[in-house]
C-alpha positions as CSV (number, residue, x, y, z in Angstrom):
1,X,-57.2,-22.7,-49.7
2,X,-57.1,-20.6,-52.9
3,X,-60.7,-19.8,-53.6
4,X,-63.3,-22.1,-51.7
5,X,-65.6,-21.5,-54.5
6,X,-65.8,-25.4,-55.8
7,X,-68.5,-27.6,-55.3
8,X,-66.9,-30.9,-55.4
9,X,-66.2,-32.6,-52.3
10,X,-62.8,-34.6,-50.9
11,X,-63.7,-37.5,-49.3
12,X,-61.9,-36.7,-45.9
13,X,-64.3,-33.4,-45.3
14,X,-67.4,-33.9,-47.7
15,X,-68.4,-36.6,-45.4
16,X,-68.0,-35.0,-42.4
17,X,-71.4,-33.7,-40.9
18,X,-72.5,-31.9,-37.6
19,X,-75.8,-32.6,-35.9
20,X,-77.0,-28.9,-35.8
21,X,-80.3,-29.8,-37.4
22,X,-80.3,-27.1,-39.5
23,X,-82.4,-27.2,-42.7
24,X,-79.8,-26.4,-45.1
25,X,-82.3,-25.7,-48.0
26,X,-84.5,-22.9,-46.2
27,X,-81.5,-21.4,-44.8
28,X,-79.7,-20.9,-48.2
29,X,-83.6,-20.2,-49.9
30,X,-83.4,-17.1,-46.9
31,X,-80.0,-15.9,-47.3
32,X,-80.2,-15.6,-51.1
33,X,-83.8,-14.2,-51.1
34,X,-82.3,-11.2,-49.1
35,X,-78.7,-10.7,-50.7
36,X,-77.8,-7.9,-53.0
37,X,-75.0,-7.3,-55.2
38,X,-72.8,-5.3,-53.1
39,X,-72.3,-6.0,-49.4
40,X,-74.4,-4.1,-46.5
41,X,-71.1,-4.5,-44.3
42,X,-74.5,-6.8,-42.4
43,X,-73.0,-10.1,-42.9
44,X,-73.6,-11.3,-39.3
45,X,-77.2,-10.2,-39.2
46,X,-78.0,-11.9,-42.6
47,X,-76.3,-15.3,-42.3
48,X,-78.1,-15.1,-38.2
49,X,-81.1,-15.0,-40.5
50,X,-80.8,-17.3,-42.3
51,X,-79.7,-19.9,-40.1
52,X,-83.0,-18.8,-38.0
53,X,-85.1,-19.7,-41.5
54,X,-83.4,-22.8,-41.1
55,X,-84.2,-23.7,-37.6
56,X,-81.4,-22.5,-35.2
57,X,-82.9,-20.9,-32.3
58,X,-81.1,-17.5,-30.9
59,X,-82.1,-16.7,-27.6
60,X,-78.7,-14.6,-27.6
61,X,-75.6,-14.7,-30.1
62,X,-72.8,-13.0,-31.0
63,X,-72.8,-9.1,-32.1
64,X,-69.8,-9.8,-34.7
65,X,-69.0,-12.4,-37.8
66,X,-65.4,-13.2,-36.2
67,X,-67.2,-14.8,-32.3
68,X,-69.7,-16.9,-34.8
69,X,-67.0,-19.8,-34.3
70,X,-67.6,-20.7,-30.4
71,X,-71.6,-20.4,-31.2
72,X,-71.9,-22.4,-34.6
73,X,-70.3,-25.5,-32.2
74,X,-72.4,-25.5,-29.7
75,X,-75.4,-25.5,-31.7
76,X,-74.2,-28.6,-33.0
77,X,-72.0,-27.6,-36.1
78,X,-68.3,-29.2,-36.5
79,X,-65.3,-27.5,-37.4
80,X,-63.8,-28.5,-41.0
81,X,-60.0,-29.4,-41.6
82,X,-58.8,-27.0,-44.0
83,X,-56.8,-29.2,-44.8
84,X,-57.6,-30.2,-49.0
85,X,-61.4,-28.5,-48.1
86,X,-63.9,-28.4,-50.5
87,X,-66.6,-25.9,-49.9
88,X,-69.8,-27.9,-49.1
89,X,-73.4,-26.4,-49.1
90,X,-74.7,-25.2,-46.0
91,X,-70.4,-24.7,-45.0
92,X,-70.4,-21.6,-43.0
93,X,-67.0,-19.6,-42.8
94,X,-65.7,-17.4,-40.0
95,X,-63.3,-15.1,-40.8
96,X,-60.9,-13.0,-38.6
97,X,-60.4,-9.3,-39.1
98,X,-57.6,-8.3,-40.7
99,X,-55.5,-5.0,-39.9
100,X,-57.2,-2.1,-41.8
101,X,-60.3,-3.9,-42.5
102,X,-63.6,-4.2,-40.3
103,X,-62.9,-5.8,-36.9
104,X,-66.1,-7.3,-37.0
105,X,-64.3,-9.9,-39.5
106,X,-66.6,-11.7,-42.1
107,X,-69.1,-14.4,-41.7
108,X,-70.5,-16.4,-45.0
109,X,-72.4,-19.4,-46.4
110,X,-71.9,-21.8,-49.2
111,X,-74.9,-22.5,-51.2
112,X,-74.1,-25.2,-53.0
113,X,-72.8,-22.5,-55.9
114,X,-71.0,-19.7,-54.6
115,X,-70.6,-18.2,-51.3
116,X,-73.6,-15.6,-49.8
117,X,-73.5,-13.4,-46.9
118,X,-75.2,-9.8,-47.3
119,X,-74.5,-10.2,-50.6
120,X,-73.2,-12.4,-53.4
121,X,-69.3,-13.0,-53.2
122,X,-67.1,-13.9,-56.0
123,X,-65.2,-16.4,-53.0
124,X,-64.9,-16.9,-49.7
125,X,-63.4,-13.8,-49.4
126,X,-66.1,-11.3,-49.6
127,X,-63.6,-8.7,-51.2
128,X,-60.0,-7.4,-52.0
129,X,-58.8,-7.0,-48.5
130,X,-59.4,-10.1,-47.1
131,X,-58.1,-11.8,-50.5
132,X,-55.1,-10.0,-49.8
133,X,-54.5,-10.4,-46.2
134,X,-56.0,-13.9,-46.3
135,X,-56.5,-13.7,-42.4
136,X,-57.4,-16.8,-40.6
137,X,-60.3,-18.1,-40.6
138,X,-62.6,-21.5,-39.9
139,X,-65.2,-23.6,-41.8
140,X,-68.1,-24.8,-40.1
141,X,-70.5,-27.5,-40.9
142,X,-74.3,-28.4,-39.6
């Protein structure tokens, strides 16, 4: 994936839905009422928010962005193929640290534009290490 940052959908993965429940809509309404322009290095706290806003209940959850994965599926999100993706809105990524960066890793959400954490990204990437690492990471759908 080269940017994530397009709208449009492939059929293979814009179809593809999980059965989280979450209201897509108040989550992103959340998450881009309390973004700034330059990240808070709070990326797990905010998107946790949000998703709260949106109806996902956490009794307990992960401490970092990168152990968001495991959590988003068992409150009923599905992992995308990355495989020709198209970011989606609602699409939640989890990304792995890379060496030298945070090892907390990076955890963001699509809105339908562009992709919000903390603060508003120019991509997926959230900034200039993990464009030029490009460690792995995992989409996630509601």
């Amino acid at each position: 994936m080269d940017d994530s940052s397009s709208s449009s959908s492939s059929s293979s993965s814009s179809s593809l839905k999980g059965n989280s429940g979450l209201d897509i809509d108040k989550s992103i309404k959340k998450l881009q009422a309390s973004a700034v322009e330059r990240s808070k290095h709070r990326c797990a706290f905010y998107v946790r928010n949000a998703l709260l806003a949106g109806g996902i209940s956490f009794a307990e959850h992960p401490r970092d962005a990168k152990d968001y994965g495991s959590y988003l599926i068992d409150k009923g999100f599905v992992e995308v193929p990355l495989k020709s993706y198209m970011a989606v809105k609602g699409d939640i990524a989890v990304i792995q640290p890379y060496k030298g960066g945070s090892s907390a890793g990076h955890i963001t959400m699509f809105d339908g534009k562009v992709w919000v954490s903390d603060f508003w990204q120019t991509d997926m990437w959230s900034g200039p290490g993990y464009r030029q690492h490009k460690p792995s990471y995992k989409i996630y759908r509601p």
